[in-house]
LOTOR-213319 format. One line per 4 residues: number of its first residue (from 1); for each residue y negated, x negated, z negated of C-alpha. Coordinates in nm, 3 decimals. Last residue first. Example, Ala and Ser with C-alpha at 12.3 -4.5 7.8 and 13.67 -1.06 7.14 Angstrom:
// residues 2
2> 0.106/-1.367/-0.714  0.450/-1.230/-0.780
// end
This chain:
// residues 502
502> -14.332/-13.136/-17.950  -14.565/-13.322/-18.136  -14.319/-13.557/-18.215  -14.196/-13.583/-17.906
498> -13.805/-13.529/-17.859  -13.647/-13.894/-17.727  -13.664/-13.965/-17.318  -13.394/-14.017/-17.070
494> -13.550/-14.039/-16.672  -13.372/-13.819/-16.397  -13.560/-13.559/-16.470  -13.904/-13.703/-16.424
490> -13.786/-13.881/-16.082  -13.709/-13.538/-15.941  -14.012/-13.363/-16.124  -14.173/-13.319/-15.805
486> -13.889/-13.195/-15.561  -13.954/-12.824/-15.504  -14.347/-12.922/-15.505  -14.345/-13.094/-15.216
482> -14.157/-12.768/-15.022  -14.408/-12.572/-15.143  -14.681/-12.803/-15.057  -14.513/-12.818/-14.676
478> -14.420/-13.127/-14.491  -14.588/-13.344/-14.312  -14.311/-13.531/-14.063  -14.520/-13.475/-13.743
474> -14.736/-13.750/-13.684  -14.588/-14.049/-13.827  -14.201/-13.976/-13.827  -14.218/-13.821/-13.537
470> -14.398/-14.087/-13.293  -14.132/-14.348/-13.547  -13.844/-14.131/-13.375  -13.997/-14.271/-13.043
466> -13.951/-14.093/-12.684  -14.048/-13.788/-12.829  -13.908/-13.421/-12.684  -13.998/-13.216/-13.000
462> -13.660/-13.074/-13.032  -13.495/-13.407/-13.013  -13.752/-13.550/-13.233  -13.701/-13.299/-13.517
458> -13.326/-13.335/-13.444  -13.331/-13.729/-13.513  -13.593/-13.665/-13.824  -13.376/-13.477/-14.029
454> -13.371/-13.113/-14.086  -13.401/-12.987/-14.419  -13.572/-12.660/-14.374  -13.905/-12.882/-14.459
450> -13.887/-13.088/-14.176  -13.830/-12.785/-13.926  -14.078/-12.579/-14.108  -14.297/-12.894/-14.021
446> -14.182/-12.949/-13.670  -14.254/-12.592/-13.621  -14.630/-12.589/-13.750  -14.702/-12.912/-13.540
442> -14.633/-12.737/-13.307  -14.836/-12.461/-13.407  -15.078/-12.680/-13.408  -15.091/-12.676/-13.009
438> -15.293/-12.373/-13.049  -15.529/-12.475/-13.262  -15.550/-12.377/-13.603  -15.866/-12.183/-13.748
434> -15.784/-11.982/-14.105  -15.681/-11.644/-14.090  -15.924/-11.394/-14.038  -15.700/-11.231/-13.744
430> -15.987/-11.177/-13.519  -16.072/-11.528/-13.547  -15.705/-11.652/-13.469  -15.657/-11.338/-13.200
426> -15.956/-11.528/-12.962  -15.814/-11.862/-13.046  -15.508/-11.775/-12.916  -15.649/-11.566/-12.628
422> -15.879/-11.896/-12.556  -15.566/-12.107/-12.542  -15.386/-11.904/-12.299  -15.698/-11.865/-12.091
418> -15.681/-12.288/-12.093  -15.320/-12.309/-12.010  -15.390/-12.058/-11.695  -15.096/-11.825/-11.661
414> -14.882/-11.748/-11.372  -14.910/-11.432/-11.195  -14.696/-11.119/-11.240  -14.971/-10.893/-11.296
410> -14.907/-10.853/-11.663  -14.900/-11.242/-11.667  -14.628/-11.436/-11.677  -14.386/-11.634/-11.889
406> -14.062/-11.716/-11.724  -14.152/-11.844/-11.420  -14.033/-11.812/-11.066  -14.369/-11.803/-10.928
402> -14.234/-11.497/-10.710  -14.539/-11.248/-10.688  -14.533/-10.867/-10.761  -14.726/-10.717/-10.470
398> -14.409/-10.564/-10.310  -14.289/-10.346/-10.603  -14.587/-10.357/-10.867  -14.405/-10.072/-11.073
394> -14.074/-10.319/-11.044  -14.238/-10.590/-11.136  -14.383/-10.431/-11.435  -14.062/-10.315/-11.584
390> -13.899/-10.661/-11.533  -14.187/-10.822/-11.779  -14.121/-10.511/-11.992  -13.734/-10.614/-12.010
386> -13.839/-10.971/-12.025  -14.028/-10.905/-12.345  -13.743/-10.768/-12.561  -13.508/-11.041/-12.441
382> -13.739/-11.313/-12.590  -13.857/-11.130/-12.903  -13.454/-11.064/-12.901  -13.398/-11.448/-12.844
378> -13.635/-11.597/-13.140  -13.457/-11.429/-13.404  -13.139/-11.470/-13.242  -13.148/-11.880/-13.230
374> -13.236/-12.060/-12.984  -13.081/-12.410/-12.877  -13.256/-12.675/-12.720  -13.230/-12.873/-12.391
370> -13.453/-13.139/-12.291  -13.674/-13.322/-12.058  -13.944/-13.479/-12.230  -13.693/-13.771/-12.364
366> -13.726/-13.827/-11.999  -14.072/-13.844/-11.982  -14.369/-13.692/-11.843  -14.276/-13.350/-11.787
362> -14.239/-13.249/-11.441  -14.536/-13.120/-11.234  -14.755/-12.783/-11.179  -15.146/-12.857/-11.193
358> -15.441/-12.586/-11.295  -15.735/-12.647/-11.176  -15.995/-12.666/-11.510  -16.038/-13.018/-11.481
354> -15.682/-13.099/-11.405  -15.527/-12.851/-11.634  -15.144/-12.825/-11.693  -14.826/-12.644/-11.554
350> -14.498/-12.818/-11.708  -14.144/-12.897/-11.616  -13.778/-12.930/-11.735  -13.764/-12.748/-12.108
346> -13.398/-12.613/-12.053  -13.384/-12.301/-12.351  -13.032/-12.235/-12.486  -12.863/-11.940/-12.587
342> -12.560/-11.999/-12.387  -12.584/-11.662/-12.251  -12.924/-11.595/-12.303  -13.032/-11.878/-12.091
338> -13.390/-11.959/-12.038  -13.419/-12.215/-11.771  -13.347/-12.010/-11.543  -13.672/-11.806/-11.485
334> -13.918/-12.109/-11.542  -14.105/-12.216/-11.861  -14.434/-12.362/-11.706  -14.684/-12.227/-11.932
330> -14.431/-12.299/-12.215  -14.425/-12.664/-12.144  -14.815/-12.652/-12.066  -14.862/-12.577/-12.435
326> -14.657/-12.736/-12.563  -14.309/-12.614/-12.735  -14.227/-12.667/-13.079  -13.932/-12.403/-13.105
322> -14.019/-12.155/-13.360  -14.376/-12.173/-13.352  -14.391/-12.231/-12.939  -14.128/-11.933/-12.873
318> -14.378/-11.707/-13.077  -14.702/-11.780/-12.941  -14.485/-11.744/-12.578  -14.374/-11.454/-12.695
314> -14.713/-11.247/-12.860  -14.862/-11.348/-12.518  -14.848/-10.993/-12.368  -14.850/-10.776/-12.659
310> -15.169/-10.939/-12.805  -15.283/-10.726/-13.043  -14.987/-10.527/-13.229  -14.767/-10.873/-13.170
306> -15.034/-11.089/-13.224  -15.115/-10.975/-13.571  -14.772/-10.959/-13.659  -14.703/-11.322/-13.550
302> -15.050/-11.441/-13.719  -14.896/-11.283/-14.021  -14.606/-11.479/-13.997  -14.814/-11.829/-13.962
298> -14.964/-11.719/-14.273  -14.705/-11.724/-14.431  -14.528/-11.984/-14.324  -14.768/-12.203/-14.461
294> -15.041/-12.257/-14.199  -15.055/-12.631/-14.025  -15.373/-12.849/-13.988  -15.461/-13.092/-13.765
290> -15.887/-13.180/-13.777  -15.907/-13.210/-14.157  -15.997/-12.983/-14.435  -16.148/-12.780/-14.250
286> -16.508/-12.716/-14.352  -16.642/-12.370/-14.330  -16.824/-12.376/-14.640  -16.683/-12.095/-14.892
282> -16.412/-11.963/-14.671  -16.290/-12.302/-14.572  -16.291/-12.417/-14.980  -16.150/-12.105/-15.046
278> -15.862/-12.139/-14.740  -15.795/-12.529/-14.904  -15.759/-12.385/-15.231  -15.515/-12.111/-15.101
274> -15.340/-12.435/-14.931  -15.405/-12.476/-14.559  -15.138/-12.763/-14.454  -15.253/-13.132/-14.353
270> -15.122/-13.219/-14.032  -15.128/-13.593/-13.959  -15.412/-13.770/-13.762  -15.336/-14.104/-13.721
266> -15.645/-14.312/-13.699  -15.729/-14.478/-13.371  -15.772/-14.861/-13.512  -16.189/-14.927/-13.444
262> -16.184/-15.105/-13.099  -16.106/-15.510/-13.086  -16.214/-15.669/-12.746  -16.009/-16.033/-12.661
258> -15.796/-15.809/-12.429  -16.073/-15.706/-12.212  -16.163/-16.046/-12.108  -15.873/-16.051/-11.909
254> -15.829/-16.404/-11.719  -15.840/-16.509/-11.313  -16.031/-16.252/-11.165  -16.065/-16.156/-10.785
250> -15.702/-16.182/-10.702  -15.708/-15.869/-10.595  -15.334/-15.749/-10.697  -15.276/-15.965/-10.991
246> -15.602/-16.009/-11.185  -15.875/-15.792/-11.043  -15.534/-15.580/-11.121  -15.522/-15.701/-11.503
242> -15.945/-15.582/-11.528  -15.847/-15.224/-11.405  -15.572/-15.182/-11.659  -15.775/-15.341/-11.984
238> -16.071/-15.089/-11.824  -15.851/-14.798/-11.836  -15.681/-14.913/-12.166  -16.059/-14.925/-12.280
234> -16.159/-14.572/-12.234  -15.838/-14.445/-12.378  -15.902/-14.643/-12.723  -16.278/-14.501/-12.681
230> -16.164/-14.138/-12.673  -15.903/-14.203/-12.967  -16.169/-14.381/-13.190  -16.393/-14.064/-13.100
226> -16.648/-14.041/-12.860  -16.954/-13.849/-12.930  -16.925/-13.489/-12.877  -17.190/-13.277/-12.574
222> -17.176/-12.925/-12.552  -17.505/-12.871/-12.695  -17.722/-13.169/-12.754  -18.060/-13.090/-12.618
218> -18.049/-12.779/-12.747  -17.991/-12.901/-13.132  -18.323/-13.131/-13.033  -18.484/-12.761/-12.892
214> -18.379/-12.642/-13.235  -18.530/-12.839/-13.446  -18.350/-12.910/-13.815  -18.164/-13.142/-13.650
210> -17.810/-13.192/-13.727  -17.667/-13.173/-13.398  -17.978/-13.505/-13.273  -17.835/-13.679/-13.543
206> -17.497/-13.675/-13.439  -17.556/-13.714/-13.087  -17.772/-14.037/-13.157  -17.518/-14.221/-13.385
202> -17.248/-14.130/-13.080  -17.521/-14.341/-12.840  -17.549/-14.546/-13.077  -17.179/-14.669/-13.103
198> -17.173/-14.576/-12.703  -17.412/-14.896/-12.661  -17.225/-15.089/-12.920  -16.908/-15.042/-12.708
194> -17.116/-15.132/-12.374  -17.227/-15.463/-12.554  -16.875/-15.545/-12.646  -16.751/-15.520/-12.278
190> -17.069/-15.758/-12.152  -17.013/-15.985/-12.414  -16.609/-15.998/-12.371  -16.715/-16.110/-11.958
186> -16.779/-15.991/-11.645  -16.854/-16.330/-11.452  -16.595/-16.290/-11.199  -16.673/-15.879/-11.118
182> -17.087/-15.967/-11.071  -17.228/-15.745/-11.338  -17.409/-15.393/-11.201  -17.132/-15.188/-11.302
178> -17.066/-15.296/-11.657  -17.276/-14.997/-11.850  -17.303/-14.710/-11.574  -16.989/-14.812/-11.355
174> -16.751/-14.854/-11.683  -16.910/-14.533/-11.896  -16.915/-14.203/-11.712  -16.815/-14.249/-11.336
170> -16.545/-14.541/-11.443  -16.398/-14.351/-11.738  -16.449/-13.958/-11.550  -16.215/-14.096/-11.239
166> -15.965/-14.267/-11.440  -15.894/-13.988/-11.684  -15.893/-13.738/-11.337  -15.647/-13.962/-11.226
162> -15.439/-13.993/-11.510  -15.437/-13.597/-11.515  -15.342/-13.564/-11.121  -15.053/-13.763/-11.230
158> -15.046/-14.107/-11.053  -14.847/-14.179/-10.706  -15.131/-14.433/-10.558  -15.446/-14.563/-10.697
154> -15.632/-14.788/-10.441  -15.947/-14.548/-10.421  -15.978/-14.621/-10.809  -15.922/-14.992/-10.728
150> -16.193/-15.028/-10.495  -16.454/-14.784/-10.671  -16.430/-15.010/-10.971  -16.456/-15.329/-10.769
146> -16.760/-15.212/-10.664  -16.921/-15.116/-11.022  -16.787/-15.493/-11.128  -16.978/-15.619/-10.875
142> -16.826/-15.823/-10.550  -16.979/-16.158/-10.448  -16.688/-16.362/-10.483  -16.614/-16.679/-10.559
138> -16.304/-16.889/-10.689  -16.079/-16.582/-10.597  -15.753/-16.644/-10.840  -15.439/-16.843/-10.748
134> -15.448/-16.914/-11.131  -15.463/-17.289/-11.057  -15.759/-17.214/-10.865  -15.876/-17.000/-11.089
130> -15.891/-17.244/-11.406  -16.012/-17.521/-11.122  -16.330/-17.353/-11.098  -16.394/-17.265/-11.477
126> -16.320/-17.645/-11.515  -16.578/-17.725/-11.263  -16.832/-17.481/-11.424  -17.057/-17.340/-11.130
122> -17.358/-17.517/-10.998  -17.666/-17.476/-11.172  -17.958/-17.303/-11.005  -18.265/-17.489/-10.891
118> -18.139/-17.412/-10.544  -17.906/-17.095/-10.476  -17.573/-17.118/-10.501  -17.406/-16.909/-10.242
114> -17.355/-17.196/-10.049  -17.184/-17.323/-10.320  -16.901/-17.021/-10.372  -16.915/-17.064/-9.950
110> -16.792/-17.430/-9.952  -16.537/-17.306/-10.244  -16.374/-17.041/-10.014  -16.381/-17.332/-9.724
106> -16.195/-17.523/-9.968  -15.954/-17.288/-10.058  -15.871/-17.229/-9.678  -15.841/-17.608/-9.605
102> -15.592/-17.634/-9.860  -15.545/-18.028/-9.861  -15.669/-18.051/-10.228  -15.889/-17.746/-10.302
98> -16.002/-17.896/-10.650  -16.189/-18.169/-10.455  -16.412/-17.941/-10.354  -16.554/-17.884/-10.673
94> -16.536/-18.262/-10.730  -16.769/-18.297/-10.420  -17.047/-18.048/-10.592  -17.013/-18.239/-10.898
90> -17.084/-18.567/-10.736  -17.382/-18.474/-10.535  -17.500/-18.299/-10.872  -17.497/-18.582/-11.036
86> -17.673/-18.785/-10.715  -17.934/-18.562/-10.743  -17.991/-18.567/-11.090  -17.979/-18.965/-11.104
82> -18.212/-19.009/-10.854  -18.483/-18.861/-11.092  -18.705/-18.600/-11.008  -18.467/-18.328/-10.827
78> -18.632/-18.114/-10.550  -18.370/-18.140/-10.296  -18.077/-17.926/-10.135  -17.839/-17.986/-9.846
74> -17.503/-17.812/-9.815  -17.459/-17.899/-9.516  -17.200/-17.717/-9.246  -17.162/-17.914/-8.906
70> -17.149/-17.708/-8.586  -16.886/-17.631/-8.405  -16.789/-17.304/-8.580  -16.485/-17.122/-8.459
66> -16.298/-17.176/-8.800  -16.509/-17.303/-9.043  -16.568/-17.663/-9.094  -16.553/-17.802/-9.455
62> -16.851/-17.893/-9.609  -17.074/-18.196/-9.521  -17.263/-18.298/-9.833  -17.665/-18.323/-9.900
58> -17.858/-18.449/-10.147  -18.211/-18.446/-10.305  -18.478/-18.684/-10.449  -18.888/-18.599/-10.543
54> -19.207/-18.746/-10.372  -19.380/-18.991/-10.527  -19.421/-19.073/-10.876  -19.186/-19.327/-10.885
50> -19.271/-19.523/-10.557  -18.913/-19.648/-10.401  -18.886/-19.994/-10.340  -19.034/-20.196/-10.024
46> -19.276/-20.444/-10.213  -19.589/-20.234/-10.152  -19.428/-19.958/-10.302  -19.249/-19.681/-10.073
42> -19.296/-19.333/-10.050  -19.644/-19.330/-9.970  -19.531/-19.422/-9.636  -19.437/-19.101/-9.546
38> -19.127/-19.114/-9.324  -18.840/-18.929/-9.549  -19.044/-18.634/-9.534  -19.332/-18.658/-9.286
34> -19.413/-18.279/-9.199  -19.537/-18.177/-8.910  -19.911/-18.100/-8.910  -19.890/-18.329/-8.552
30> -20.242/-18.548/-8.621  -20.253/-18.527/-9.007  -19.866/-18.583/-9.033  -19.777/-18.383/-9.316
26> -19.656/-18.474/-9.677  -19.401/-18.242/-9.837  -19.190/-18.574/-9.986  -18.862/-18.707/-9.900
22> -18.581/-18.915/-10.110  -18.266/-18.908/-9.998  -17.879/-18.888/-10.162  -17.576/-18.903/-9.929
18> -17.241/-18.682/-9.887  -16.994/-18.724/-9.644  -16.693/-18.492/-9.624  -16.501/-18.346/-9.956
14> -16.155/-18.489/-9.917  -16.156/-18.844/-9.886  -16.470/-18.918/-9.954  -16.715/-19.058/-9.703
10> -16.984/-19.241/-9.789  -17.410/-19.196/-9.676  -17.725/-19.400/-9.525  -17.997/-19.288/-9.364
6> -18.152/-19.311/-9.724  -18.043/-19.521/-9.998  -17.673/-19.478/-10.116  -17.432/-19.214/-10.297
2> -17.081/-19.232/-10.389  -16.892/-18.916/-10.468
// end
C-alpha cells in the first residue's frame, strides 16, 4: 500500500485507496471547530512537516457492503512517526489482500478490522491467511461459552447418556473456565490453565475430607475430585466441540485441544480379596484397590446370602456372576430373549440412568448384541424364579403391567438400575463380606471364566467387547488359586544336581 502527503492517496488493486495524514486537535479560536489537517502549526516555515506537532494516521476504503451507498473507512490516527501509520496502512491492505476477488471474504475481513479498536494491534496476517486457506471464519465475535450452548443445542440422534455427559462438561467446567474467551483466540494456554485449575481444585477436596473440622468435612460431602478417567472424558468433549468450530461452523481453523496431554487413565484391573487382603480390609478399611473380585467363595456365599435375603433379586445377582451381564443388560432382559429350550440367553437391549430417569435403548454396539449359552445351574435359578414371577401376575390379575421383561419387580414393574445397585450393596454389608460393586461381579465371571480355562475369544464373546485387547487388559486377572496351580512350572521344568545341604 503506497502512501503520500495529505489530500492525496493510491489505489491498490484490491484493497481500495488508502492515504496517510497528519492532523492535530487544535481549534479554530473564532468557530471552536477543530483545525486538523489546517492548523498552521503543522507546517515549518519552509513548508515541511513540524516534528513535534500534531501526530499521523491513515485511512483505507473497505469493501462496499451490500445495500450501503456510502463509502466504508477504516480511518484511525494517533501514530508519532509517519512510518507507523503508513505500516499499519500497509498491513491493514495486505489483510485484505488475502480475500483475492472474494468480495464476501473481504467484507468478513473489513468487519474483523473494524472491530479493531484503535491503539490495538491488528491481527496476525499469517494467522489471517491460515483461516482463509482453511475456509475458516477470519473474525468472529462469538465466546467460547456461546459457542458451547450452540453446538450443545445442535446435537442430534445421541444417547440420552452422551447428552447428559455433554450437558454436565460444558455447565460444570468448559462454560465456567473457557467461557468468557473469544471462540478464535481460545487457545492450549487457556485449556491447560483450566486443567491446573481442577488440579487444585481436586488438591482442595482432598484436604478439605481429611480435616480434622467437621464443618470443613461438611463443606465437602458428596463432592470427589476428578479422576484421570473423569478428566480424559472431559476433554474428548471439548476435543469434539473444538473439531466442529472446525468443520461444521467454520469458526476455528486448528484444534488446540489436541496439543493438551492429560495424566494416562490408568487401567484398573481386578485385584482378588485374598484372606490377607480381607485382614488388611478388616483391620483398616482400605481396599486394596478400586476393582476387586471375591474368590469363588465368597462370591457363593454372597449367592446364599441373597437367596434367603433377597428372594427377589437373588436371579438377576446370579445370572450376572455366571454370565457377565451389566447391569442395565440384565435390567432390560426381555421375556423372549431367555430361551429354555435352546438354553440360550439373547442380550439385545438395555434400561439405564439418565440422571436418575431411567432410559430404555439398544446396547451400544454390535459386538454388544449377543447370544450366550446357559448352562443348568444357572437355568433352574432361572426357571425357579419365573414360576413365582408368573404366580404374582396372576394374583395381581388386571393390574399386572406388560413391560415385557424378564426381570421384574414383585409388582410387575421394571426395575430402577440404581435401586438394584443399592439392594446389592445393601445385602454386601449385611453379608460381612468384603465391598464389591455390583458390576464387579462381572468382572467376577470373566475371571472364573479365565481361570476355568477359557480363552480370551469366548471371554470376549460372552462379555460383548468390540476389542479382544479391552479383555485382555481389563478382565483377564485371574484368581491366586489359580496363580498358584502353575508357579513352579518353570521350576520343574529346569534340571538341577541334589544340594548338599539337602
Amino acid at each position: 500500500m503506497s502512501t503520500q502527503g495529505p489530500g492525496t492517496s493510491r489505489k491498490n488493486d484490491n484493497s481500495g485507496e488508502g492515504s496517510v495524514f497528519k492532523r492535530c486537535s487544535c481549534k479554530d479560536p473564532g468557530t471552536g471547530r477543530r483545525l486538523n489537517a489546517a492548523c498552521p502549526k503543522l507546517y515549518r516555515s519552509g513548508g515541511g512537516w513540524h516534528p513535534h506537532h500534531g501526530s499521523w494516521g491513515y485511512q483505507l476504503e473497505l469493501p462496499q457492503r451490500p445495500g450501503l451507498r456510502r463509502r466504508q473507512l477504516r480511518r484511525t490516527s494517533g501514530f508519532a512517526l509517519r512510518e507507523a501509520a503508513a505500516a499499519e496502512l500497509d498491513h491493514a491492505g495486505s489483510l485484505l489482500d488475502l480475500a483475492g476477488t472474494n468480495q464476501q471474504r473481504r467484507i468478513e475481513i473489513a468487519d474483523m478490522l473494524d472491530a479493531c479498536k484503535r491503539g490495538t494491534p491488528l491481527p496476525d496476517r499469517d494467522t489471517v491467511a491460515k483461516r482463509v486457506k482453511a475456509g475458516a471464519a477470519v473474525h468472529t465475535d462469538k465466546t467460547t461459552a456461546e459457542c458451547l450452548t450452540t453446538w450443545l443445542n445442535g446435537r442430534r440422534g445421541l444417547a440420552e447418556h452422551t447428552m447428559r455427559g455433554y450437558s454436565d462438561h460444558i455447565r460444570l467446567y468448559l462454560i465456567p473456565y473457557l467461557g468468557e474467551v473469544a471462540i478464535q483466540d481460545l487457545d492450549h494456554r487457556h485449556i491447560n490453565a483450566m486443567y491446573d485449575a481442577l488440579d487444585e481444585r481436586n488438591a482442595d477436596i482432598i484436604a478439605a475430607k481429611a480435616s480434622p473440622d467437621p464443618r470443613v468435612q461438611a463443606s465437602v460431602r458428596g463432592v470427589r475430585p476428578l479422576g484421570d478417567s473423569s478428566l480424559q472424558r472431559l476433554h474428548a468433549t471439548l476435543r469434539k466441540f473444538l473439531n466442529d468450530m472446525i468443520h461444521t461452523y467454520h469458526l476455528r481453523d486448528s484444534n488446540p485441544a489436541i496439543g493438551v496431554e492429560l495424566r494416562p487413565q490408568k487401567k484398573r484391573k481386578p485385584k482378588v480379596w485374598t484372606s490377607a487382603a480381607v485382614a488388611q480390609w478388616q483391620k483398616t478399611g482400605e481396599r486394596p484397590g478400586p476393582v476387586m473380585v471375591w474368590t469363588p467363595a465368597q462370591a457363593g456365599e454372597f449367592l446364599d446370602f441373597a437367596e434367603r435375603h433377597d428372594i427377589a433379586l437373588y436371579p438377576m445377582f446370579l445370572l450376572i456372576l455366571h454370565r457377565g451381564l451389566r447391569r442395565g443388560e440384565g435390567c432390560g432382559l426381555r421375556e423372549h430373549d431367555v430361551d429354555f429350550d435352546d438354553h440360550i440367553i439373547t442380550v439385545v437391549q438395555q434400561i439405564t440412568s439418565v440422571g436418575y430417569q431411567p432410559v430404555t435403548r439398544f446396547v451400544k454396539s454390535d459386538a454388544g448384541e449377543r447370544i450366550i449359552p446357559t448352562g443348568p445351574k444357572t437355568e433352574v435359578v432361572l426357571a425357579d424364579y419365573r414360576r413365582r414371577r408368573d404366580g404374582c401376575q396372576k394374583v395381581s390379575g388386571a393390574d399386572w403391567p406388560d413391560t415385557g421383561l424378564f426381570f421384574v419387580r414383585p409388582d410387575g414393574r421394571a426395575w430402577h438400575p440404581q435401586a438394584v445397585s443399592d439392594r446389592f450393596e445393601h445385602l454386601v454389608i449385611k453379608s460381612g463380606l468384603p465391598p464389591v460393586r455390583l458390576h464387579d461381579l462381572r468382572h467376577a465371571a470373566a475371571t472364573y471364566l479365565r481361570a476355568g480355562g477359557a480363552d480370551l475369544k469366548e471371554v470376549q464373546e460372552l462379555l460383548g467387547h468390540a476389542r479382544v485387547g479391552t479383555t485382555s487388559d481389563i478382565y483377564t486377572s485371574v484368581l491366586l488359586e489359580f496363580q498358584r496351580a502353575h508357579a513352579d512350572t518353570a521350576a520343574d521344568l529346569i534340571p538341577r544336581r541334589p544340594s548338599a545341604a539337602a
